[in-house]
VOLOVO-499985 format. One line per 8 residues: number of its first residue (from 1); their letters; for each residue x, y, z of N, C-alpha, C. Coordinates in nm, 2 decimals. Example, Ala and Ser with C-alpha at 12.3 -4.5 7.8 and 13.67 -1.06 7.14 Angstrom:
BEGIN
1) AS) 1.32:-0.57:0.78:1.23:-0.45:0.78:1.32:-0.33:0.78 | 1.28:-0.22:0.71:1.37:-0.11:0.71:1.29:0.00:0.79 .
END
This chain:
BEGIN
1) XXXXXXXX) -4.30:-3.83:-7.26:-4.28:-3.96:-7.32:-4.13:-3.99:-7.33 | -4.09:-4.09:-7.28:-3.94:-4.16:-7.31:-3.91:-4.21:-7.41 | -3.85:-4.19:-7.50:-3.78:-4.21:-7.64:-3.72:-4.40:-7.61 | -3.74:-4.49:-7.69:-3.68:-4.58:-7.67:-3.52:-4.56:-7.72 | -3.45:-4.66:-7.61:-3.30:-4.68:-7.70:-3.30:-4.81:-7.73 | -3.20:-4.77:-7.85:-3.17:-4.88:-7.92:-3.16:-5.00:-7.88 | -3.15:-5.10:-7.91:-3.09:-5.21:-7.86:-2.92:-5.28:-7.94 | -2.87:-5.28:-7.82:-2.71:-5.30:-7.87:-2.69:-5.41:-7.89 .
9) XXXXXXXX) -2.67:-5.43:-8.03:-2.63:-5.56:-8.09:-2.49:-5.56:-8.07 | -2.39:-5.51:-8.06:-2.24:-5.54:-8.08:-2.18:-5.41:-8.03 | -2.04:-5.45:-8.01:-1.95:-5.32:-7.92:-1.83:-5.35:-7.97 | -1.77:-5.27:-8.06:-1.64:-5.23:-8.08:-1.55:-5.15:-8.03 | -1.42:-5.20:-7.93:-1.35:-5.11:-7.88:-1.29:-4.96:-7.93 | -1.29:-5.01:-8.08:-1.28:-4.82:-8.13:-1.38:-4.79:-8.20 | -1.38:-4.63:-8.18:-1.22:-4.57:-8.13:-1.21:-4.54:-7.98 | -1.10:-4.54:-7.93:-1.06:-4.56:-7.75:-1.11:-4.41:-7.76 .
17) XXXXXXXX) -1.15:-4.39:-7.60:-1.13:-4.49:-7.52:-1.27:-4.54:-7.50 | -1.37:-4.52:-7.52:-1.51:-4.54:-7.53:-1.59:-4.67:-7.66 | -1.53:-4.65:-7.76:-1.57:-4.74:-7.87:-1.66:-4.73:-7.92 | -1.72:-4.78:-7.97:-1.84:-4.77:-8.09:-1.93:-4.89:-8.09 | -2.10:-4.84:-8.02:-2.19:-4.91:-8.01:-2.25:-4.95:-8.17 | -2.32:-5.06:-8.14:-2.34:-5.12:-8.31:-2.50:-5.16:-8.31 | -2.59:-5.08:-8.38:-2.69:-5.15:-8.36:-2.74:-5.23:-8.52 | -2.87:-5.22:-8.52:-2.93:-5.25:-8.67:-2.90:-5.19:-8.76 .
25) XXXXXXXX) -2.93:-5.06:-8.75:-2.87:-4.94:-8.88:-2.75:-5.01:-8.94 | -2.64:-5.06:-8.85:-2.43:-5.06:-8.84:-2.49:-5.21:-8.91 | -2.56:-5.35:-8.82:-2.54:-5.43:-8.90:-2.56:-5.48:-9.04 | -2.70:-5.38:-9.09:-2.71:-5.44:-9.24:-2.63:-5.44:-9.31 | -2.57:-5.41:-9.29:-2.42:-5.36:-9.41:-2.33:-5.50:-9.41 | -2.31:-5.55:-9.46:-2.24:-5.71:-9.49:-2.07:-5.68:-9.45 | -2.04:-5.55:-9.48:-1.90:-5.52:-9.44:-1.88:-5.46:-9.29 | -2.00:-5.41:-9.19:-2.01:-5.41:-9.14:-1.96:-5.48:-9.01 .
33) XXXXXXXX) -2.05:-5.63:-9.06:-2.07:-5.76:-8.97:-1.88:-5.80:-9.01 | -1.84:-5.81:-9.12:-1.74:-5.87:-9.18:-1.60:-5.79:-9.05 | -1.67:-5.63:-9.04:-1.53:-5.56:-8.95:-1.55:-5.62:-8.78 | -1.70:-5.64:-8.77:-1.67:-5.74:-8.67:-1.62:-5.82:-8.63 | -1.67:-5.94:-8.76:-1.61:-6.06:-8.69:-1.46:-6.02:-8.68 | -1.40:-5.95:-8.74:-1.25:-5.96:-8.76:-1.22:-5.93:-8.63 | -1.28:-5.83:-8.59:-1.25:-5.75:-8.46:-1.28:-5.79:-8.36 | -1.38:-5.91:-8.34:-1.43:-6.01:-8.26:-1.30:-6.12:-8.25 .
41) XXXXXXXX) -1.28:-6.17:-8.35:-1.16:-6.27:-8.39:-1.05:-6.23:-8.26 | -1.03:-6.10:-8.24:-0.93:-6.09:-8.16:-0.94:-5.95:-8.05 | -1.06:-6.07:-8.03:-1.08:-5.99:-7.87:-1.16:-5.81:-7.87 | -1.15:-5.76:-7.95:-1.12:-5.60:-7.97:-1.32:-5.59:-8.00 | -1.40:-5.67:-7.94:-1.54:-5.63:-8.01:-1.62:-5.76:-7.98 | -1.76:-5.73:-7.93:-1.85:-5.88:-7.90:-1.96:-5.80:-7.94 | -2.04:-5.90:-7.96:-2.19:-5.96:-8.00:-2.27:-5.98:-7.89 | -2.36:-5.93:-7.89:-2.47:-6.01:-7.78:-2.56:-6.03:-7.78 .
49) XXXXXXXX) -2.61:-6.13:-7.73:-2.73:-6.20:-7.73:-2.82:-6.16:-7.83 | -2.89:-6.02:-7.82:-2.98:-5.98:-7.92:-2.88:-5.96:-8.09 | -2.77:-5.95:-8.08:-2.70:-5.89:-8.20:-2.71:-6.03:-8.25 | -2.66:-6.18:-8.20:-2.66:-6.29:-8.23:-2.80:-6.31:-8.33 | -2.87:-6.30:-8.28:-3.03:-6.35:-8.33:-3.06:-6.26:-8.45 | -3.01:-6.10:-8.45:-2.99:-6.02:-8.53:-2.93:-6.08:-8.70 | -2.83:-6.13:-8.65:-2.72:-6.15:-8.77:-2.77:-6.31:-8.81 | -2.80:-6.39:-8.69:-2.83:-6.52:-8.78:-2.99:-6.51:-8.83 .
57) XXXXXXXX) -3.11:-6.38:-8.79:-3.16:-6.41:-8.87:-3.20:-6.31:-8.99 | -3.15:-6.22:-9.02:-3.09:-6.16:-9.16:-2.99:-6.22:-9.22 | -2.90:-6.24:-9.17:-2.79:-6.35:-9.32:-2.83:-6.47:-9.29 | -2.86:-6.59:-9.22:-2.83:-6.72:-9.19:-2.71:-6.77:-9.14 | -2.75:-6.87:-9.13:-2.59:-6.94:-9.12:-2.50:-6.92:-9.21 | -2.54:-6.96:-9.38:-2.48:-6.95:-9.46:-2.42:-6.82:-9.51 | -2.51:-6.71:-9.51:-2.46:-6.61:-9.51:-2.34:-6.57:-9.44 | -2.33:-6.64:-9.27:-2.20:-6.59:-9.19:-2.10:-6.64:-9.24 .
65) XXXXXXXX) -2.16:-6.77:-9.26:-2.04:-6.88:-9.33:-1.96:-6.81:-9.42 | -2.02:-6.72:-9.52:-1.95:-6.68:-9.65:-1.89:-6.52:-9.60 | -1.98:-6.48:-9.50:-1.87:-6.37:-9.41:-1.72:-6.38:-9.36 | -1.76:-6.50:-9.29:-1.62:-6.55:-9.22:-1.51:-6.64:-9.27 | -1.60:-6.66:-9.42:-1.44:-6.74:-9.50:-1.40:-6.62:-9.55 | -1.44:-6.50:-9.57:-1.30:-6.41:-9.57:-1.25:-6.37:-9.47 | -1.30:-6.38:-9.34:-1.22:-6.33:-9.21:-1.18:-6.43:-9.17 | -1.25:-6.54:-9.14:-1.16:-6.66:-9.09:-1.16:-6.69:-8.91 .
73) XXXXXXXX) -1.23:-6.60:-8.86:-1.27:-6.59:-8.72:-1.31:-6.74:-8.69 | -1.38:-6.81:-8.76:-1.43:-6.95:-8.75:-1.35:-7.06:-8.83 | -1.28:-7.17:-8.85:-1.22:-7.24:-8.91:-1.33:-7.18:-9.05 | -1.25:-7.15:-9.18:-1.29:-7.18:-9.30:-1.32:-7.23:-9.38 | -1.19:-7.34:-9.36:-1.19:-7.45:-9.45:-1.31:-7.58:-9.41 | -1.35:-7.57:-9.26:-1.45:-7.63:-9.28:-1.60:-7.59:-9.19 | -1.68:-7.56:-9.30:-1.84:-7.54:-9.30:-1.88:-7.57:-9.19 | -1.90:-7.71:-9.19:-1.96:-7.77:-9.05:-1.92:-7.72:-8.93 .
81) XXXXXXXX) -1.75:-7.71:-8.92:-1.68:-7.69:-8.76:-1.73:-7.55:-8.77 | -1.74:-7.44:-8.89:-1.76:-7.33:-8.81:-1.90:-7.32:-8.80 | -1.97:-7.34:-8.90:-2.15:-7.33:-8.84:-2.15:-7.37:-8.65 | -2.10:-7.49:-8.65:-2.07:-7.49:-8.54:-2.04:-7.45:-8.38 | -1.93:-7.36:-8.49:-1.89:-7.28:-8.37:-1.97:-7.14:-8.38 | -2.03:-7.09:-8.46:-2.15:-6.97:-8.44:-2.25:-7.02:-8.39 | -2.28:-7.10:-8.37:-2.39:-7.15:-8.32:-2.36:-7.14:-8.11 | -2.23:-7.21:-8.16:-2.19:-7.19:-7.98:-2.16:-7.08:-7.93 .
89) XXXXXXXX) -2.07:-7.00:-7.99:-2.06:-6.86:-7.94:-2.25:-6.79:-7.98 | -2.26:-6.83:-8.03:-2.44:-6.70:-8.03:-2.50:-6.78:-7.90 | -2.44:-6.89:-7.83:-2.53:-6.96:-7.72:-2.45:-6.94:-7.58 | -2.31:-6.90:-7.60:-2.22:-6.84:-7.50:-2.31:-6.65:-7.49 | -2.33:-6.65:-7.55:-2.34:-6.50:-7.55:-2.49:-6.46:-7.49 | -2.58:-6.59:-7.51:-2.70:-6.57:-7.48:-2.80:-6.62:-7.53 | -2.74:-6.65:-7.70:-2.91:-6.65:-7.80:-2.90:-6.82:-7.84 | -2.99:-6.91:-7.79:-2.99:-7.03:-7.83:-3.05:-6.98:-8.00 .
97) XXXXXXXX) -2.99:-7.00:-8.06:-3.08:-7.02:-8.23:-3.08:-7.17:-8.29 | -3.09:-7.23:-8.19:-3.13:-7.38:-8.23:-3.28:-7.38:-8.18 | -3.31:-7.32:-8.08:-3.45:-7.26:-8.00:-3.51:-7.19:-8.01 | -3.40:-7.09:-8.08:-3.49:-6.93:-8.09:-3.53:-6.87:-7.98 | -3.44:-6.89:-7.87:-3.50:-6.82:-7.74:-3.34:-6.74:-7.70 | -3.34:-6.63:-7.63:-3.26:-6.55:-7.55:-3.28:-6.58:-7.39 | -3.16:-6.60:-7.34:-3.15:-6.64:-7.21:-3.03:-6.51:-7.09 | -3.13:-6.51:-7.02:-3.07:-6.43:-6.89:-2.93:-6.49:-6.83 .
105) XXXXXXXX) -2.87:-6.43:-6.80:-2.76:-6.51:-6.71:-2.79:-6.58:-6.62 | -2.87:-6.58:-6.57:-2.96:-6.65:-6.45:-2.98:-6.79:-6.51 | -3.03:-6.79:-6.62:-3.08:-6.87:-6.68:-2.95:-7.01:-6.74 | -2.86:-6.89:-6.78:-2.72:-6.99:-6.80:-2.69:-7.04:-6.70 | -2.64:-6.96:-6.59:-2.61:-7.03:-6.46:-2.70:-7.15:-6.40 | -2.78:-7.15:-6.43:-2.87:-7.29:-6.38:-2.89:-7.35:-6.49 | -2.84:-7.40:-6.62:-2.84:-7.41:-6.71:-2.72:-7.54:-6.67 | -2.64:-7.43:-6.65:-2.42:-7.51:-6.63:-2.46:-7.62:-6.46 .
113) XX) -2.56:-7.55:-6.39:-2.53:-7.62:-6.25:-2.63:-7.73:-6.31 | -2.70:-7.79:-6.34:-2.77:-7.93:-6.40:-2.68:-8.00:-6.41 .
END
């Protein structure tokens, strides 16, 4: 019998030169998600598709919201622009959460040519 793997929510470039995969275990931790966004903020770590749907639906939006006004990855000062912009990066990445559906690249690509 084959052992399932995980599913990879998130990838942080450390420690080099390989980095550090992030699954569910890594995300419940509030400080966790918090070392990402930071690390995400600049480049050094992403989110994907499945991690997206992961995080918005254990914290919410609100919940990121109150993550990222201490990181600041998303404008802070205002609510709206960054809900916003989590919404678009979790839809860059793959996970429509206005739909609740995960999309293939295939799927983006014929998506952008419409």
């Amino acid at each position: 019998m084959t052992a399932l793997k995980p599913i990879i929510l998130g990838w942080d470039s450390s420690p080099a030169p390989h980095g550090t995969v992030l699954g569910a275990a890594e995300l419940r931790d509030e400080r966790a998600v918090a070392r990402l966004f930071a690390r995400a903020a600049t480049f050094r770590a992403q989110i994907t598709a499945h991690g997206w749907r992961f995080l918005i639906d254990r914290y919410g939006i609100v919940g990121l919201l109150e993550i990222n006004r201490h990181i600041g990855w998303f404008d802070p000062e205002d609510a709206a622009a960054a809900a916003a912009e989590i919404l678009r990066t979790a839809r860059v990445a793959g996970y429509d959460a206005v739909r609740g559906e995960l999309a293939t690249l295939a799927d983006r690509v014929s998506e952008d040519e419409r």
